[in-house]
C-alpha positions in Angstrom: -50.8 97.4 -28.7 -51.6 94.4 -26.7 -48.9 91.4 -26.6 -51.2 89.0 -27.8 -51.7 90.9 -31.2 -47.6 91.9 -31.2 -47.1 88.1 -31.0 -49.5 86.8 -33.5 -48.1 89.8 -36.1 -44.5 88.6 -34.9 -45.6 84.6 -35.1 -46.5 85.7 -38.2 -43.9 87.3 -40.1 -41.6 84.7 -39.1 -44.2 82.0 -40.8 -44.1 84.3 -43.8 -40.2 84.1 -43.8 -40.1 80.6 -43.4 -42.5 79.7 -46.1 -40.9 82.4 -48.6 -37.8 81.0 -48.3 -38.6 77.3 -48.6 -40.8 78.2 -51.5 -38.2 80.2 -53.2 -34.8 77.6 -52.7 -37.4 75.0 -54.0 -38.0 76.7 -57.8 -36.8 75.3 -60.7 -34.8 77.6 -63.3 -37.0 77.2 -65.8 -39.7 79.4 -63.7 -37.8 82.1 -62.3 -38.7 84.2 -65.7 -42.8 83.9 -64.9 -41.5 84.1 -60.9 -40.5 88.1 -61.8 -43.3 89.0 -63.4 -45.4 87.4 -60.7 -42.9 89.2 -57.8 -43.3 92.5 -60.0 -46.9 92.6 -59.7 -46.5 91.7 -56.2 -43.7 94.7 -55.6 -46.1 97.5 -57.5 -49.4 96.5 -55.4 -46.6 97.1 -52.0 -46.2 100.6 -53.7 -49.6 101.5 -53.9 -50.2 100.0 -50.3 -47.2 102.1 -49.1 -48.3 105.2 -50.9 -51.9 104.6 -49.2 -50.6 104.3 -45.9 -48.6 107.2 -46.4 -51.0 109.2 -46.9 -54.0 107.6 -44.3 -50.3 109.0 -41.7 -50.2 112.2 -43.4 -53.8 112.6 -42.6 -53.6 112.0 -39.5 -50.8 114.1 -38.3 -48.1 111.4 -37.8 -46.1 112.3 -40.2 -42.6 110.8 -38.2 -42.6 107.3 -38.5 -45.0 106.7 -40.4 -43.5 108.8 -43.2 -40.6 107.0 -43.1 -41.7 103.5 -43.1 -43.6 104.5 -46.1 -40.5 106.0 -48.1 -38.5 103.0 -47.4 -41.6 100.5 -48.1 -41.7 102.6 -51.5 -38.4 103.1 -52.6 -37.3 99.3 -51.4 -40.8 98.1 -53.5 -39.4 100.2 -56.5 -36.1 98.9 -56.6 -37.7 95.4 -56.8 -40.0 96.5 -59.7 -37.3 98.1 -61.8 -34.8 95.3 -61.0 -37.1 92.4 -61.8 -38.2 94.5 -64.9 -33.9 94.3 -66.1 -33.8 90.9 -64.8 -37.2 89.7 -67.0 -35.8 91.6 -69.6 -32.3 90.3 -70.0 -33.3 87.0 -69.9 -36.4 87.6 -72.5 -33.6 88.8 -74.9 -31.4 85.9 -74.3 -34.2 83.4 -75.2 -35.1 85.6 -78.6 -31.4 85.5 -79.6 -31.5 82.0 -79.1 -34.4 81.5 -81.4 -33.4 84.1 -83.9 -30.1 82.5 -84.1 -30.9 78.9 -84.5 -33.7 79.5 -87.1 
């Protein structure tokens, strides 16, 4: 790997942080609901990404590492999907009690 391609992916990630987090202290309330769903769709196309590159390693014979980082990409992915899924859930419910409630 040559340093000019470690320090673009590096330059790179940072931006990525950067951006994320001045996108995500910058949302309103009423959005974080659509915000899941969005993040979920996000998290399951990591999962299929991860469970690609898991298996492009496997098929190669470098299982080590690679196998790893794909396990944790996967399981960190799923427990994203399933925890947005409670979180859009929960507050889907509390708007429908709201409206069963008042009608």
């Amino acid at each position: 790997m040559s340093p000019e391609f470690l320090i673009g992916n590096i330059t790179l990630f940072m931006l990525a942080i950067f951006i994320g987090f001045e996108l995500i202290t910058k949302v309103p309330a009423t959005l974080h609901t659509p915000l899941m769903s969005g993040a979920n769709a996000i998290s399951g196309i990591s999962i299929i990404g991860a469970l690609i590159g898991s298996n492009v390693a496997f098929d190669g014979g470098n299982t080590e590492l690679s196998g790893i980082l794909a396990f944790v990409a996967v399981t960190l992915a799923m427990i994203n999907v399933v925890g947005g899924f409670a979180v859009t859930n929960r507050m889907l419910n509390m708007i429908a009690g709201k409206k069963r409630g008042g009608a």
